[in-house]
C-alpha positions as CSV (number, residue, x, y, z in Angstrom):
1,X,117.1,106.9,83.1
2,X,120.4,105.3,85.2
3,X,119.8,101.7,86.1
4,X,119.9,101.5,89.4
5,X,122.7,99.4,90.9
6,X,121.8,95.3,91.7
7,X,118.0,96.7,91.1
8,X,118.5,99.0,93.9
9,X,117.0,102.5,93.7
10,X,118.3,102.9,97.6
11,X,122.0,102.0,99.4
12,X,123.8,103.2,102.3
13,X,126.4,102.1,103.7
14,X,127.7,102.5,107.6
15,X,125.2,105.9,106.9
16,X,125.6,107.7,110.6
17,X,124.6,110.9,111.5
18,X,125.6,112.7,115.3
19,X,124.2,116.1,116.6
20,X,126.8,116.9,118.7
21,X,127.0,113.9,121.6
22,X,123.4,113.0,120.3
23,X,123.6,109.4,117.5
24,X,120.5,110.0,115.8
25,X,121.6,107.2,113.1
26,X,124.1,104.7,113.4
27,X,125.9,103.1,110.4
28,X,123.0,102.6,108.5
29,X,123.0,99.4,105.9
30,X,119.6,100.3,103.9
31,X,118.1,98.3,100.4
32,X,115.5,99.4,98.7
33,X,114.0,97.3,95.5
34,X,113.3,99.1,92.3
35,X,109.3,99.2,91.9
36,X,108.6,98.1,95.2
37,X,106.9,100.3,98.2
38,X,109.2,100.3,101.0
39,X,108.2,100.5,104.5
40,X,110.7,102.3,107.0
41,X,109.1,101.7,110.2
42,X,110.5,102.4,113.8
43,X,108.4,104.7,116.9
44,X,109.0,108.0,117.2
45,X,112.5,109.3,117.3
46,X,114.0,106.4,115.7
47,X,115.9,108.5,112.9
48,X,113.1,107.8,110.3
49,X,113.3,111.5,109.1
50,X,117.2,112.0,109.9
51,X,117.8,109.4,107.2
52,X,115.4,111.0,104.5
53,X,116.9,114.3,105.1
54,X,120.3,112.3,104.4
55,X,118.9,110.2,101.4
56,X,117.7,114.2,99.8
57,X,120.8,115.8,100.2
58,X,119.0,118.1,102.6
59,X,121.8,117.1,106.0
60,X,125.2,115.9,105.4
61,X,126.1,112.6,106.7
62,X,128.8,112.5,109.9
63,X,129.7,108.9,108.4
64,X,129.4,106.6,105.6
65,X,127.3,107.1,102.8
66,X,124.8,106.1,99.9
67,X,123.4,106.4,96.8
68,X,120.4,107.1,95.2
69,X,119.7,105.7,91.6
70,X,123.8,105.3,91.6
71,X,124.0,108.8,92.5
72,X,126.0,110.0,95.7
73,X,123.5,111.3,98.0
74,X,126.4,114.1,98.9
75,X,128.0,114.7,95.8
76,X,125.1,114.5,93.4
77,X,122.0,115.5,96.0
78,X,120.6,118.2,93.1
79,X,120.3,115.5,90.6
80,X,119.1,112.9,92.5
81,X,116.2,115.7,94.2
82,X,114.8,116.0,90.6
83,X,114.0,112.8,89.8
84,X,112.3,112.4,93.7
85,X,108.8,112.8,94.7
86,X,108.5,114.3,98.3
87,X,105.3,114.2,100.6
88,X,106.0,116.2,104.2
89,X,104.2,114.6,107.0
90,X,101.9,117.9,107.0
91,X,101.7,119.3,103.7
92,X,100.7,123.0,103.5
93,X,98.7,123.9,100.3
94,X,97.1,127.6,99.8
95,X,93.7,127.0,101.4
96,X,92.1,129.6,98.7
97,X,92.9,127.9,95.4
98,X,91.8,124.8,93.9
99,X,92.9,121.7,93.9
100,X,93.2,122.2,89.9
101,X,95.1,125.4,90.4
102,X,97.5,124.4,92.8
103,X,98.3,121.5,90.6
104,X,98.8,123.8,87.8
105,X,100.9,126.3,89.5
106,X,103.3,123.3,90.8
107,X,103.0,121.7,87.0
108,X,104.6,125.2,85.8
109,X,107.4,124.5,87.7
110,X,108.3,121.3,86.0
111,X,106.9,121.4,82.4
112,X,107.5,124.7,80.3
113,X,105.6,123.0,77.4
114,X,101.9,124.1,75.4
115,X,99.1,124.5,77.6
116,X,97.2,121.9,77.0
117,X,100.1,119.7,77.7
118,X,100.2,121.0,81.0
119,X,96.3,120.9,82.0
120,X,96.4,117.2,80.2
121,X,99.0,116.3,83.0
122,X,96.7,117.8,86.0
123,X,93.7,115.8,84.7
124,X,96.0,113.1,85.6
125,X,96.9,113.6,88.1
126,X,93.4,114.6,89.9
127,X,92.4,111.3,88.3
128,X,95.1,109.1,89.6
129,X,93.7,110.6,93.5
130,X,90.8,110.5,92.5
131,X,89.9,114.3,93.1
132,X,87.9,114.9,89.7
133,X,84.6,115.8,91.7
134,X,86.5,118.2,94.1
135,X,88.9,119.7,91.5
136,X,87.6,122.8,91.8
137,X,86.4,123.6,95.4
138,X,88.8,125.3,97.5
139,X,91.6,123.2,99.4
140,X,90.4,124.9,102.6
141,X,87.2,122.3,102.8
142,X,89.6,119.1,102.2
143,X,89.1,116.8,104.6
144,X,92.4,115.2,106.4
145,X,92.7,112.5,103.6
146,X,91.9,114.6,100.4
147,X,94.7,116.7,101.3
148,X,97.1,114.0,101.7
149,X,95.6,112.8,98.3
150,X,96.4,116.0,96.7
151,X,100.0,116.2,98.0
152,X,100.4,112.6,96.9
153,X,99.2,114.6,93.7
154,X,101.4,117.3,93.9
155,X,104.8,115.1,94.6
156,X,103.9,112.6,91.7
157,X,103.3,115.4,88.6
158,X,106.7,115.7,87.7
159,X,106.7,111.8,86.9
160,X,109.5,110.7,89.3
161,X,111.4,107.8,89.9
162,X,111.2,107.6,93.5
163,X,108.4,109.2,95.8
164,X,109.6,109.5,99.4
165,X,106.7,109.8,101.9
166,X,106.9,110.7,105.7
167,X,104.3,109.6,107.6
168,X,102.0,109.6,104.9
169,X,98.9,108.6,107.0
170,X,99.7,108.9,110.3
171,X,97.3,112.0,111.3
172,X,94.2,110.4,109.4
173,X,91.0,109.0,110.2
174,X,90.0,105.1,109.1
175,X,88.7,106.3,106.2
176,X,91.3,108.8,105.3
177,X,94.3,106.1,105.6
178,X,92.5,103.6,103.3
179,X,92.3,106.5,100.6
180,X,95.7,107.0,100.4
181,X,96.9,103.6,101.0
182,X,94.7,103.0,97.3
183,X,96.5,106.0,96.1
184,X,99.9,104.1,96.9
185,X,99.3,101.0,95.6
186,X,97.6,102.7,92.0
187,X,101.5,104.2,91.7
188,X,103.6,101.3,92.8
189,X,103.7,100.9,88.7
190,X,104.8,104.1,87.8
191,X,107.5,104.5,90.5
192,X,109.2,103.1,93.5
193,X,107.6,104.4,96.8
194,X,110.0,104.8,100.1
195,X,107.9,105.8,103.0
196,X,108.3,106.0,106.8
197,X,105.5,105.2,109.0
198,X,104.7,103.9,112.6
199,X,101.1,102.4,111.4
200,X,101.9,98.8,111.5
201,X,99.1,97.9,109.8
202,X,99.1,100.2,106.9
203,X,102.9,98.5,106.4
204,X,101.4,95.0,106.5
205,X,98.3,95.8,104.0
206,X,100.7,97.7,101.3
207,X,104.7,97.1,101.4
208,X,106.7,94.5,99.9
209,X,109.6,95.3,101.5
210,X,110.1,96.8,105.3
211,X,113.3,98.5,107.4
212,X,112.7,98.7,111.4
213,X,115.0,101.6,112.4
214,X,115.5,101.9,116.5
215,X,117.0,103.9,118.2
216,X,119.4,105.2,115.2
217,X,119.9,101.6,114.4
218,X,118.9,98.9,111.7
219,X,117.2,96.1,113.8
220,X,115.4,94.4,110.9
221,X,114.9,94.3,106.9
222,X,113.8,92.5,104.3
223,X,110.7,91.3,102.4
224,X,107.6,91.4,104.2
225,X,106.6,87.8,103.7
226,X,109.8,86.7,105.1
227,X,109.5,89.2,108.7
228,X,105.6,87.7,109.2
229,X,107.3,84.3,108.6
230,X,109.2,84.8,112.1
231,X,113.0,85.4,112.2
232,X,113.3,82.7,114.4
233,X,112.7,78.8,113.7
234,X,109.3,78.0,112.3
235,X,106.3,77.6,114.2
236,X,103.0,75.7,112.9
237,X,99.6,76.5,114.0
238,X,96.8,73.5,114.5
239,X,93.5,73.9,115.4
240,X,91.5,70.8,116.2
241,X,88.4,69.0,117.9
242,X,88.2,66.1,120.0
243,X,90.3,64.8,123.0
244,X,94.1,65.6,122.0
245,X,95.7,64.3,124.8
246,X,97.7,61.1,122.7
247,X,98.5,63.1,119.7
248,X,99.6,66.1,121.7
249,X,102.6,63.5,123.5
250,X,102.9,61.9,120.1
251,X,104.0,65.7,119.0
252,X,106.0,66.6,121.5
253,X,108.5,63.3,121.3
254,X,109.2,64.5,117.7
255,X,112.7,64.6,117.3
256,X,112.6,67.6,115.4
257,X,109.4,69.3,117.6
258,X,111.4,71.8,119.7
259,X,108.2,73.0,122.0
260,X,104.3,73.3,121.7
261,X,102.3,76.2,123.2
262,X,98.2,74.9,123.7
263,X,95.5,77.5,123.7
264,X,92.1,76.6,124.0
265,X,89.0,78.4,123.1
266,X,84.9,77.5,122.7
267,X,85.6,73.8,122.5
268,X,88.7,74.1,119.8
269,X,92.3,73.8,121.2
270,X,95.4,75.1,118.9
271,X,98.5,74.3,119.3
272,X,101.7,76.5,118.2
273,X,104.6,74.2,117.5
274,X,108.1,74.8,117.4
275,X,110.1,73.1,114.9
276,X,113.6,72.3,113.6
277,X,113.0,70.3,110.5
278,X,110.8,72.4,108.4
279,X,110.4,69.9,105.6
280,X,109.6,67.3,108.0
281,X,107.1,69.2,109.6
282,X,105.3,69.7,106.5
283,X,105.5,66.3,105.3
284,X,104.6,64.8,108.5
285,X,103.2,66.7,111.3
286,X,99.8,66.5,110.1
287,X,99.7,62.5,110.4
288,X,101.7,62.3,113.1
289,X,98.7,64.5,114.8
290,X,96.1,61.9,113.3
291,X,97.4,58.5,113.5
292,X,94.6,56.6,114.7
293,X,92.7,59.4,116.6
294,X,89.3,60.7,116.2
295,X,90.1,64.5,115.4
296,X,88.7,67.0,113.5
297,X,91.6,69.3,112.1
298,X,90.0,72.7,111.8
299,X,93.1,74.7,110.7
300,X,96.7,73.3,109.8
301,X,99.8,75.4,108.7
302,X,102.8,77.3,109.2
303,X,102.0,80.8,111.3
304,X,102.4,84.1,109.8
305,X,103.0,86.3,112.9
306,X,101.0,89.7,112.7
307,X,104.1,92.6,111.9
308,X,102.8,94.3,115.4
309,X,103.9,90.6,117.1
310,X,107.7,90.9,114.5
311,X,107.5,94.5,115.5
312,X,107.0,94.5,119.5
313,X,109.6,91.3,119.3
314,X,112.5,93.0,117.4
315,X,112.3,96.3,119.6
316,X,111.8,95.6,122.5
317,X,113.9,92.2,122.5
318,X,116.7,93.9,120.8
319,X,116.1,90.7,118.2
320,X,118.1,91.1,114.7
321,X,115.8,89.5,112.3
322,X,118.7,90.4,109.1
């Protein structure tokens, strides 16, 4: 197999695509980590399936480029389509056959090896989706979930080195989503997994890494500890009991405490403060809070943002978090 380049199974660079007067992507600067799953999240219309088409060879680019395992994603689009694994948003399967037989038949296409070779790798695959008790009822009674389960099966039999999902849950029920985010993380060790979504919360339970396309354009990217971190100066969260009122004017004549936000709730205040000195904040915040005062501390430490807070921030600020 090619190394990728710098670890990267994914880069563009100044990637832009017009339809006529129409920018539906705008000099697109994407990473995407070898073995990780990659969330490529943005609302509806963002150019989340523009640049997959792109990436698959499938539309040519109006400007810049990319590569996919080091491969141009122009010049070389047939080789880098046969090592890729791709789920549609709606897959269509032939209601009357099984989900054994439809397996098979796509196996065929792949694998021109003995039999048993073959029906070896569709156990596998039904097992790795954990279909074994349905593998033989017709695809027609799948429920919403199965079927993206199966077509999760279907885009993974031919063992490849990228799997590019579009809107792999978005049309499923609670139950449904949490199959296939299972199914997701069970592959993140055979391959790398690049999928667009607008389900912030399936992003935050499964990626290590996330994009935030909108409107055509890169607004954010980067691990998904460091976006829940804040892009912005860090902020500590501290929950207490007791009468606050001296260690809340100790806190805010900090030289190094840019603001404090109070909420308070069933007899607990907390208190979101801004800070400039990170290290000092952690060393000292905490006693600076406690010096002499008859508090409980109920919680203490730096916030982690929820990615819908990061998300809501970024697009509708117009806040560049890179």
């Amino acid at each position: 197999m090619k190394n990728q380049s710098n670890g990267m199974v994914i880069q563009t660079d100044g990637l832009g695509k017009s339809f006529g007067q129409i920018h539906a992507l705008k000099s697109l600067g994407l990473r995407v980590p070898q073995h990780s799953i990659f969330g490529f999240l943005g609302p509806n219309g963002a150019g989340k399936t523009t640049t997959m088409k792109l990436l698959l060879g499938l539309i040519r680019p109006t400007s810049g480029g990319g590569t996919v395992f080091g491969q141009d994603i122009v010049r070389d689009s047939l080789a880098i389509r046969s090592r890729v694994g791709y789920l549609p948003q709606q897959p269509r399967f032939g209601d009357d056959m099984s989900a054994r037989e439809t397996l098979r038949f796509t196996a065929r296409f792949f694998f021109s090896g003995p039999r048993p070779k073959i029906e070896a790798r569709v156990e596998e695959m039904l097992d790795l989706v954990g279909l074994q008790d349905k593998a033989d009822r017709p695809v027609r009674g799948f429920s919403g979930g199965e079927r993206q389960r199966l077509g999760l099966a279907l885009a993974q039999v031919n063992y490849p080195d990228l799997l590019v999902l579009d809107e792999p849950a978005a049309a499923l029920d609670p139950i449904g989503r949490h199959e296939v985010l299972e199914v997701m993380e069970r592959l993140r060790k055979h391959t790398t997994i690049f999928y667009s979504t607008h389900l912030l919360d399936d992003v935050q339970q499964v990626s290590d890494a996330v994009a935030i396309l909108n409107h055509g354009e890169l607004v954010a990217q980067g691990p998904i500890e460091d976006l829940l971190a804040g892009g912005g100066e860090p902020v500590y969260s501290l929950s207490l009991k007791g009468d606050g009122r001296r260690a809340l004017a100790r806190i805010k004549a900090l030289p190094w405490v840019s603001g404090v936000r109070e909420v308070a709730h069933n007899g607990i205040v907390t208190w979101e403060i801004g800070v400039t000195d990170d290290q000092a904040a952690e060393a000292q915040l905490l006693g600076h809070v406690l010096a002499g005062e008859a508090l409980t501390v109920v919680e203490f430490g730096r916030k982690k943002f929820e990615l819908e807070e990061v998300f809501m921030s970024i697009v509708e600020g117009g806040k560049d978090v890179r």
